[in-house]
N, C-alpha and C positions, 0 to 999 in steps of 0.2 A: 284806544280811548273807550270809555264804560260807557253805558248808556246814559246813565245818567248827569256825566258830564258833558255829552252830546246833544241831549237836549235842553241842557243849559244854554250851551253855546250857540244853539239853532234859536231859542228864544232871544237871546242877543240881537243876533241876526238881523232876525225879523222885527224888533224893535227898532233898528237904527233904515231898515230898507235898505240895505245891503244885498247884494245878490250872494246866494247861498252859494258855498262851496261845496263841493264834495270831497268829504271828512274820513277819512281811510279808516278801517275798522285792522283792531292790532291782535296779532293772535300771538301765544306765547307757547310755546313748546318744550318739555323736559324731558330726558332720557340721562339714563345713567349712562356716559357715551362723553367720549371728551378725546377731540382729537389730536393724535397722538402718545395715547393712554388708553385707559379701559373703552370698549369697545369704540376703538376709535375710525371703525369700518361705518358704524352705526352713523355715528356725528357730521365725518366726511358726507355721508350719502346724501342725509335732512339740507347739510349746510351748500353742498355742492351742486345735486341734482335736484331735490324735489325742492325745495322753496326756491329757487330761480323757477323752474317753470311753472310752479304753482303761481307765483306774485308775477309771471308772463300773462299767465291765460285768466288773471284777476287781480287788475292794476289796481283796486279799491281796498286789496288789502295787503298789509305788510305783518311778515313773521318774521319771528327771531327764537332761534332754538338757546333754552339753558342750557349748557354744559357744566352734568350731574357726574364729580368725580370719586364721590364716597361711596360706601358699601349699599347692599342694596338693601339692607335691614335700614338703612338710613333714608333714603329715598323712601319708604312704605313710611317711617314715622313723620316724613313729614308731606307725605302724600295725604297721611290721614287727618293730620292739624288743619292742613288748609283746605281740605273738602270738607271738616266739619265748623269752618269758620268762613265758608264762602269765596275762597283765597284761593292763591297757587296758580298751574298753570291752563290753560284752555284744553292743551290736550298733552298726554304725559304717556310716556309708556310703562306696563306693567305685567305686572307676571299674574297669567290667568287663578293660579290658585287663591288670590288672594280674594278673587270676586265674589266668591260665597262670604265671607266673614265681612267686606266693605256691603253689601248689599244687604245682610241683614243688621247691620251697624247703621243703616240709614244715611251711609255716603256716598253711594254713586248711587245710578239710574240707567235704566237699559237705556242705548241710545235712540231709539222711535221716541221714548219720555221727555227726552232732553232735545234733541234734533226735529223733531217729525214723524211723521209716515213715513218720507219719503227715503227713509231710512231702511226700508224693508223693500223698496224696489231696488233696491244696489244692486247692477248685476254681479258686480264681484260674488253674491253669495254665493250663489253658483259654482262658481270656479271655488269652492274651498270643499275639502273633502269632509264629511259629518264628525270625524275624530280634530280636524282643524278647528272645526265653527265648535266643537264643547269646549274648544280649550278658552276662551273668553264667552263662554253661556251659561246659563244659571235660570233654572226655573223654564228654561222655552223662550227666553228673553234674549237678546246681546246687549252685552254688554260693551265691546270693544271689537276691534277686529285685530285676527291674530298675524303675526309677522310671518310665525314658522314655528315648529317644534324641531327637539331634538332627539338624541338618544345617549347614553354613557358608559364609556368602556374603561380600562385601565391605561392611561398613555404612557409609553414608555421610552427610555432611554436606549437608545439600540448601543450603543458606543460602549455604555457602560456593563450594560449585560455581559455584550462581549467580551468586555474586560474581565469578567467574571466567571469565563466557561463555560457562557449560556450562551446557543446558537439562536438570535434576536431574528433571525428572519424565519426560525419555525417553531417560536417557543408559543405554547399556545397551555397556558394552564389550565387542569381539568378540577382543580380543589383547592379550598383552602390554602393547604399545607405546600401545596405545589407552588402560589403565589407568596407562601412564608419564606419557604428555601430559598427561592430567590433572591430574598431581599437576603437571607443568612450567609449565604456566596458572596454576595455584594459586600457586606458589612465587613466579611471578612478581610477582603483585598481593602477596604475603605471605611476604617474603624471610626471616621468620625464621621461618614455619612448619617442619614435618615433613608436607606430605601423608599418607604412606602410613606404614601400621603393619601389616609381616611380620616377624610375629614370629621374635626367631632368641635364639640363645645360651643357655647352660646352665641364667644363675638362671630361664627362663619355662617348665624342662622342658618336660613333654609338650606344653604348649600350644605352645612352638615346633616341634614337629615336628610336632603334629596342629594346627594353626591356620597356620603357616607353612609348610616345610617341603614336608608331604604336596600341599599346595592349590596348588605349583608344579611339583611334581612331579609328579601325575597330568596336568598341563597339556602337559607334552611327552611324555603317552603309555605312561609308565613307573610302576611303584608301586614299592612299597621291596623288594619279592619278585616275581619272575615267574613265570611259570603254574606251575611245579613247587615252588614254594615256598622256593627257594633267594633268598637275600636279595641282591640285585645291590650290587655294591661298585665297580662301574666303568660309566661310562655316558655317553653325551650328554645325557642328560637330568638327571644328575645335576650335570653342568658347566653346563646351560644355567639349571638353577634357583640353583648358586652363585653363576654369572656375574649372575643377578637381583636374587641380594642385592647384590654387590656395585656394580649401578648406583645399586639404591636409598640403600645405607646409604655408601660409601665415596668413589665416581664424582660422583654429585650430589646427596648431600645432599639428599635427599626422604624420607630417613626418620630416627626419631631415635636416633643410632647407642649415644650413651650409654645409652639405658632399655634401650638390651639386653643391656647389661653388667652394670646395676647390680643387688644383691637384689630390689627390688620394683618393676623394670621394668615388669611386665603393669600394677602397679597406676598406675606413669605414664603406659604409654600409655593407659588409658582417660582418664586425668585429663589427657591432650594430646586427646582426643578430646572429651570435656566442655567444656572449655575450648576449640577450635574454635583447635588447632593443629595435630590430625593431622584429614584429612576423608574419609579413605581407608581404614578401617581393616577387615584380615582375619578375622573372627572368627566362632564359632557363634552358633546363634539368642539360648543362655546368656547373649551381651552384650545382647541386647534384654529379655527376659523376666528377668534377674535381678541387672543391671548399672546401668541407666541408668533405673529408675522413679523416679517420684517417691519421696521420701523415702532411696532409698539415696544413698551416701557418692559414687559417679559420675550422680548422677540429671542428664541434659541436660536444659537446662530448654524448656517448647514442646516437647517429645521428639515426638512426633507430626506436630508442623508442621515442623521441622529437621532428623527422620533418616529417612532411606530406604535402601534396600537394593536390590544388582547381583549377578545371579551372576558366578560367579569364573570368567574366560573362559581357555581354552585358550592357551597361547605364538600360537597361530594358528587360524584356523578348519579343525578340524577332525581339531586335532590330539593333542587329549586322550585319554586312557584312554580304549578301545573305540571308539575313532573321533569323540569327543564333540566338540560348539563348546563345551562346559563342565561343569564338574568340583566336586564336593564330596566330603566324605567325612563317615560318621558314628559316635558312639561311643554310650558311654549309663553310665550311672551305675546305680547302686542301693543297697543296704544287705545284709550280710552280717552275720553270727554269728561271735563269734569262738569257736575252737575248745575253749577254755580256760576258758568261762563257765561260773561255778557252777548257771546255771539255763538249761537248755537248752532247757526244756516252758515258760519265762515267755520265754525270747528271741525264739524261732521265735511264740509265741502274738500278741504284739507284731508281730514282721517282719512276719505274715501281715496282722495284723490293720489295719496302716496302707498294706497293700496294697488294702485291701475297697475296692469301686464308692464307697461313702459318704464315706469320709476321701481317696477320690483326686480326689473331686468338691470335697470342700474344698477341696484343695491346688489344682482348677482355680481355682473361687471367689479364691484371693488373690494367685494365680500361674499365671497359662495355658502350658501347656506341650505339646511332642507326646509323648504318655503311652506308655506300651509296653502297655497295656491297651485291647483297639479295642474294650470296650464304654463308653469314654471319652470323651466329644466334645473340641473344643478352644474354651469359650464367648466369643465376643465379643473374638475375635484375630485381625482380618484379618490381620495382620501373618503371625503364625505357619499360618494358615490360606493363606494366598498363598505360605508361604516352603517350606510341607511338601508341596504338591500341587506347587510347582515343580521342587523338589530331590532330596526323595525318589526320584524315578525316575532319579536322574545318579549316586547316592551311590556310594561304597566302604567296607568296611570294613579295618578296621586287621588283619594276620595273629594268625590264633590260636596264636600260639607262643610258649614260654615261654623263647627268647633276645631275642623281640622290646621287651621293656622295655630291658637291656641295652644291644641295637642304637640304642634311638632316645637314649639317654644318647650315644653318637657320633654319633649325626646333633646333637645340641646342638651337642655339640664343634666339629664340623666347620663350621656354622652361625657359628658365635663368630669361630672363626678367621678365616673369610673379613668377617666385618660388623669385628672389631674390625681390619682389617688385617695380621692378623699374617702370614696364608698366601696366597698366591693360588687360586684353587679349583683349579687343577689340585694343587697339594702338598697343602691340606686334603684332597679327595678320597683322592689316596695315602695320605694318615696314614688316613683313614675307611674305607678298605679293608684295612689292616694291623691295624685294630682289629678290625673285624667279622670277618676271618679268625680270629684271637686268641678269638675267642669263641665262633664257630659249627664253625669249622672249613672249611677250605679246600674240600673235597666237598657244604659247604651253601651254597657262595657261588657267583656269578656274574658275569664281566667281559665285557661289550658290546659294550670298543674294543679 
């Protein structure tokens, strides 16, 4: 109930001498999370463990989680309608990079703004390590508190490698060319396969530039910003990772060039990956821990005895960001307050409260993940336990700047252009730097060639 229909109701009340009730305050919650489907570890958790013991230890108020089943470019447009029309949900979760561009758009609010002070005595901050608490902060402010980050390798089909001549439990590729062959062994034996899945084009947003995109791009030693923070709009490395796509998706046919066209692309290539038509696929740890279990809608069957995981090797050895043989990058999600909520002391009491040791231990219990909380462990997940100790120390993060959503809407574009044919990456490029210019401004950009 709003407030304003509360105190409607209370003057009621009190006009007729009625003894006041006590009037439950309603919190509403969104995640893209729907159970039995996309992260439906996520849904489970809210719907099973924390809103029971949350509406246990505070009988005055009742939640009800949305289950958010479309893409997450879909979720942001309409995360941004109703936080700039006062709408939507009390608290939602989101992915921290968007918080520089919502914050300077005048739609969200750090939570002390929104909640109180008492926002800044949480002990939880404590328990988050300073790379956790940047991934929902902006300006020295929070804005949200984070879930967990990840990191992103190439997952692979062991079965099918096999198939191909490729010993799957010691193939570890140093280049390029060495992760091309692969897919060209494959293709061979499996002419109507897609080996490989780098993600590109507009309907997979952010995931094709942070799943694709960046994981070729840090490979020839370049990020999408260089040390000054100006966003490079011209480059060899940005030709050399077009030119990538282009062998994959245009040249020969190792990747599948329609899903990167169509709306619910992401959701075919995992359902080419499922199905043991792509065996090569570029993605965060998110495809293993919330993509492919048993019972979700991509669950690979045998998942255990069939998929395994490479890191994502440099164009060459040695020639990745900071000198690396290989390269990831990491982001992190969490959940935010919307600015606009009637109940600001039941949203933040919520946020915190499904952050506590107890309900994060849950969410390990039914979903192992690497938590932003290091008094967290990760139970009985070599997987992710092997993949956090390997990656972690190679990662990057995405810039804190609030053109940089913007920007990565033209690396889509520019992406598209080259997989669907329609550019060559030198003209895409061109058109990619006349945009970025158009947006940052010509004194925030940088040309290499």
């Amino acid at each position: 109930m709003n407030n304003r229909m509360r105190a409607l109701a209370l003057g009621l009340i009190g006009a007729t001498s009625v003894a006041i009730p006590a009037f439950a305050v309603d919190i509403n919650v969104t995640c893209r999370c729907v159970i039995g489907g996309v992260n439906s570890g996520t849904a489970q958790w809210i719907e099973e463990s924390v809103i029971p013991a949350f509406e246990a230890a505070h009988p005055d108020v009742n939640v009800v989680l949305n289950q958010f089943g479309g893409e997450d470019a879909q979720l942001t447009q309409q995360l941004a309608l109703d936080f700039s029309t006062g709408a939507g949900p009390d608290v939602s979760a989101f992915d921290g990079f968007l918080i520089p561009s919502f914050v300077e758009g005048g739609l969200l609010k750090s939570l002390d703004e929104v909640a109180g002070p008492e926002v800044n005595d949480w002990s939880g901050w404590a328990a988050l390590s300073d790379g956790s608490r940047a991934l929902m902060e902006y300006q020295g402010k929070f804005y949200g508190i984070p879930l967990g980050t990840d990191v992103r390798m190439i997952h692979t089909r062991k079965d099918i490698l096999t198939e191909a001549g490729i010993d799957a439990d010691t193939w570890q590729p140093t280049s390029w060319e060495e992760v091309l062959d692969a897919a060209r062994a494959i293709k061979k034996i499996k002419p109507d396969s897609f080996p490989i899945q780098l993600n590109a084009g507009v309907a997979m947003g952010e995931a094709t530039t942070m799943q694709g995109y960046w994981l070729a791009l840090l490979g020839t030693g370049e990020g999408v910003t260089d040390e000054n923070g100006k966003f490079i709009v011209s480059s060899q490395g940005i030709l050399d990772t077009l030119n990538l796509y282009k062998t994959i998706y245009v040249d020969e046919q190792l990747g599948d060039q329609r899903a990167q066209l169509l709306a619910d692309g992401r959701n075919r290539s995992f359902a080419n990956f499922r199905d043991g038509v792509t065996a090569l696929l570029f993605e965060g740890d998110y495809f293993y821990r919330s993509v492919t279990p048993e019972g979700s809608e991509f669950a690979v069957p045998n998942r255990d005895e069939v998929m395994g995981w490479v890191k994502v090797p440099a164009k060459e050895p040695g020639a990745g960001i900071r000198g690396q043989d290989f390269v990831t990058i990491s982001g992190g999600t969490g959940f935010v307050i919307n600015p606009a909520t009637d109940a600001p002391k039941e949203a933040w009491a919520f946020l915190s409260f499904m952050n506590e040791p107890e309900m994060q231990n849950a969410f390990q219990a039914i979903q192992p993940r690497i938590t932003a909380r290091t008094d967290i462990e990760i139970p009985n997940s070599p997987f992710l336990t092997e993949a956090s100790q390997a990656l972690l120390p190679l990662t990057t993060a995405r810039p804190n700047d609030p053109n940089y959503n913007a920007v990565s809407s033209e690396i889509q574009r520019m992406t598209e252009a080259v997989v669907s044919g329609e550019l060559s990456p030198e003209d895409a490029m061109a058109q990619y730097k006349a945009a970025v210019i158009a947006i940052v401004g010509e004194d925030n950009t940088v040309s290499l060639l």
